[in-house]
C-alpha positions as CSV (number, residue, x, y, z in Angstrom):
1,X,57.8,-1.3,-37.3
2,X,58.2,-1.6,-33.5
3,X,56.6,2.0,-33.1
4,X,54.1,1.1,-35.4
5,X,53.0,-1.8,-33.5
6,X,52.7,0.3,-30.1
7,X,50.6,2.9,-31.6
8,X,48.2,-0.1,-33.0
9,X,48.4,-1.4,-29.3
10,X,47.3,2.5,-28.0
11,X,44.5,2.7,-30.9
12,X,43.2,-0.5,-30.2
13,X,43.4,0.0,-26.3
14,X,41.5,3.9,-27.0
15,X,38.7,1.9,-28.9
16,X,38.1,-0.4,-26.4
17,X,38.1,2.4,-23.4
18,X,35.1,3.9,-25.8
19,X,33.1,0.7,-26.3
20,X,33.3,0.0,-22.8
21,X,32.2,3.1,-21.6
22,X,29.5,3.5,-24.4
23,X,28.2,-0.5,-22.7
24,X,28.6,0.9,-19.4
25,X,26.4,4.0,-20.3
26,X,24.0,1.5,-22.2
27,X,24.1,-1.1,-18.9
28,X,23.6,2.3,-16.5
29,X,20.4,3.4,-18.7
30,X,19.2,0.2,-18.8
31,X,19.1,-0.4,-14.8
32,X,17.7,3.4,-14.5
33,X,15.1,2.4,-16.5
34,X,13.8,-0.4,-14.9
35,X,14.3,1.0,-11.2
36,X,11.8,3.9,-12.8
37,X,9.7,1.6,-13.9
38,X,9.6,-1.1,-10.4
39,X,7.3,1.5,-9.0
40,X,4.7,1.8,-11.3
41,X,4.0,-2.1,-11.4
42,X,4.5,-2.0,-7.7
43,X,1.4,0.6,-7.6
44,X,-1.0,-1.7,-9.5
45,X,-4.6,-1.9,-8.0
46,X,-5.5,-4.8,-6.4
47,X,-8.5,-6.5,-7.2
48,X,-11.6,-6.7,-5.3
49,X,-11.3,-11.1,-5.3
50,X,-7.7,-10.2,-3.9
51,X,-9.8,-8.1,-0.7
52,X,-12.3,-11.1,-0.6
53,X,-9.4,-13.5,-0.3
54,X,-7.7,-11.6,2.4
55,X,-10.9,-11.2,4.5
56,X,-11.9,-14.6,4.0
57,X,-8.8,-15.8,5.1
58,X,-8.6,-17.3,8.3
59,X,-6.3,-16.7,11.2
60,X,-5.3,-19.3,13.8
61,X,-4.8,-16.7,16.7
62,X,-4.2,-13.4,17.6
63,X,-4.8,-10.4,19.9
64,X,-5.4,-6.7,19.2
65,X,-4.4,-3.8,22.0
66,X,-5.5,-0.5,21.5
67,X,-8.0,2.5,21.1
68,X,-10.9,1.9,18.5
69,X,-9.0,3.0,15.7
70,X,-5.5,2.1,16.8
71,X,-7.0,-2.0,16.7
72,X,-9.0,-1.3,13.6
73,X,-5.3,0.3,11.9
74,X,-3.3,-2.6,13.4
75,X,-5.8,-5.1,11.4
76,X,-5.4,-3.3,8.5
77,X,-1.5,-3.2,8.5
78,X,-1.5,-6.7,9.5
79,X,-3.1,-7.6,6.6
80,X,-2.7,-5.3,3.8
81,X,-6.9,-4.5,3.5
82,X,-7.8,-1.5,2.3
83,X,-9.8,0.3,4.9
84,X,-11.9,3.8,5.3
85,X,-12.8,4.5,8.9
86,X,-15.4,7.9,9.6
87,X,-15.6,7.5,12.8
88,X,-16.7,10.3,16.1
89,X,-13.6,11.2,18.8
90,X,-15.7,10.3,22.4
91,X,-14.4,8.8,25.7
92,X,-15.2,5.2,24.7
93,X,-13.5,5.3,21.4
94,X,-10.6,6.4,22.9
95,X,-10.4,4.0,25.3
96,X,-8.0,1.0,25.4
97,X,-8.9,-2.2,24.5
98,X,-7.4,-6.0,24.4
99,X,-9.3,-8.3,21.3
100,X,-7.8,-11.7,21.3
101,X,-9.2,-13.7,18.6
102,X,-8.5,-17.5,17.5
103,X,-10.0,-19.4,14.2
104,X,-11.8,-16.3,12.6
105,X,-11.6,-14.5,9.5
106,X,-9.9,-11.3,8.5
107,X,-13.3,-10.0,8.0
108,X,-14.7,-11.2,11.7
109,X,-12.0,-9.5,13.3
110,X,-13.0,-6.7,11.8
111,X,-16.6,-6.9,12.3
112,X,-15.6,-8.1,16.3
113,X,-13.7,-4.5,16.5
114,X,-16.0,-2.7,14.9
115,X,-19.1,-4.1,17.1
116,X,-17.1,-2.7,20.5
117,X,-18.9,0.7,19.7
118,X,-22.4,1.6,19.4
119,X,-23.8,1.6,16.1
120,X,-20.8,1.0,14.0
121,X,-20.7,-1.3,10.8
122,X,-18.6,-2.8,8.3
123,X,-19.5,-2.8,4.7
124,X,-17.1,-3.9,2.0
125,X,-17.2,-2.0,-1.5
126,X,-15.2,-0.8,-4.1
127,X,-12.2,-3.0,-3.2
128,X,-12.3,-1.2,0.3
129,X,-14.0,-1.8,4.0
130,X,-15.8,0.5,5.5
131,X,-16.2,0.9,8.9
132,X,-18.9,4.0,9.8
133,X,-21.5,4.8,12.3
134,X,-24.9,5.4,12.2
135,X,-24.4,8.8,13.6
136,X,-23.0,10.4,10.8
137,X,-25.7,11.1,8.2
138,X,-25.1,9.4,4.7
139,X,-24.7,12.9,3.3
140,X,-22.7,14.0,5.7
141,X,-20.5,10.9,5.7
142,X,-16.8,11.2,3.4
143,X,-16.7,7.8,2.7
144,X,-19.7,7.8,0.6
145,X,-18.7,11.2,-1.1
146,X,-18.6,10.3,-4.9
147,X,-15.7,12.0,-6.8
148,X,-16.5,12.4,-10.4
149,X,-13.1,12.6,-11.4
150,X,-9.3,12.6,-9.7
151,X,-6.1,13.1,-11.7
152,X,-3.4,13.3,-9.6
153,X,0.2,12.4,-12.9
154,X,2.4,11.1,-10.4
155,X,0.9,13.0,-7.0
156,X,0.5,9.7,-5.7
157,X,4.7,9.5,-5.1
158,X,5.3,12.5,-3.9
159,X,1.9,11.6,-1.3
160,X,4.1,8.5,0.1
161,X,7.6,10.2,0.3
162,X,5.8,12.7,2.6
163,X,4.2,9.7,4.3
């Protein structure tokens, strides 16, 4: 009866080893599943009232130090805006520059930066700013390119772990 008992004990100690590891397994697939899945919500598009928010905002104080597109690049990081720049390389863009600014909007700063070069302008469209110069013909301009259609099944990943 005694050996009986132990083998019972075993048995009972064997089953439990299996459901445990067949809940770990479940618990392991479970939390795989959703760290797959955190990256696709977290690549949701933003709408364009959440770009009008953020350039409406309105910013106490601040200073920006840097060429033309360095201070445009620090705005946009700063801020989380969206931001397409076609811009020409010459000696004043590359020139460095200090833009302190105090009570303004998102969108002033941007428009402040933007009027430090000749014939430069800001447009906001399709949940994005442009910034773009006269000089560059509408044609020959890749911000106003239209694609007709972009697949990319997960390119976009693979884009930001080169990044």
């Amino acid at each position: 009866m005694l050996h009986d008992c132990s083998a019972q004990k075993r048995q009972n100690r064997a089953m439990a080893t299996r459901s445990g590891t067949l809940f770990d397994r479940r618990c392991i697939g479970l939390i795989l599943v959703a760290a797959c899945a955190t990256p696709c919500f977290a690549q949701t598009k933003p709408s364009p009232n959440d770009l009008e928010r953020t350039l409406s905002l309105r910013v106490p104080t601040g200073r920006v130090d840097g060429n033309f597109v360095e201070c445009l690049g620090q705005i946009a990081h700063a801020f989380n805006v969206p931001m397409g720049i076609a811009w020409l390389k010459t000696t004043s863009s590359q020139q460095t520059r200090s833009i302190k600014y105090s009570d303004t909007t998102v969108l002033e700063i941007i428009e402040t930066i933007a009027s430090t070069e000749p014939d430069y302008g800001v447009h906001v469209g399709n949940g994005l700013v442009h910034i773009a110069t006269a000089e560059i013909p509408p044609g020959q301009n890749f911000l106003f390119q239209t694609i007709p259609e972009l697949s990319l099944r997960g390119v976009p990943n693979r884009i930001k772990w080169v990044l």
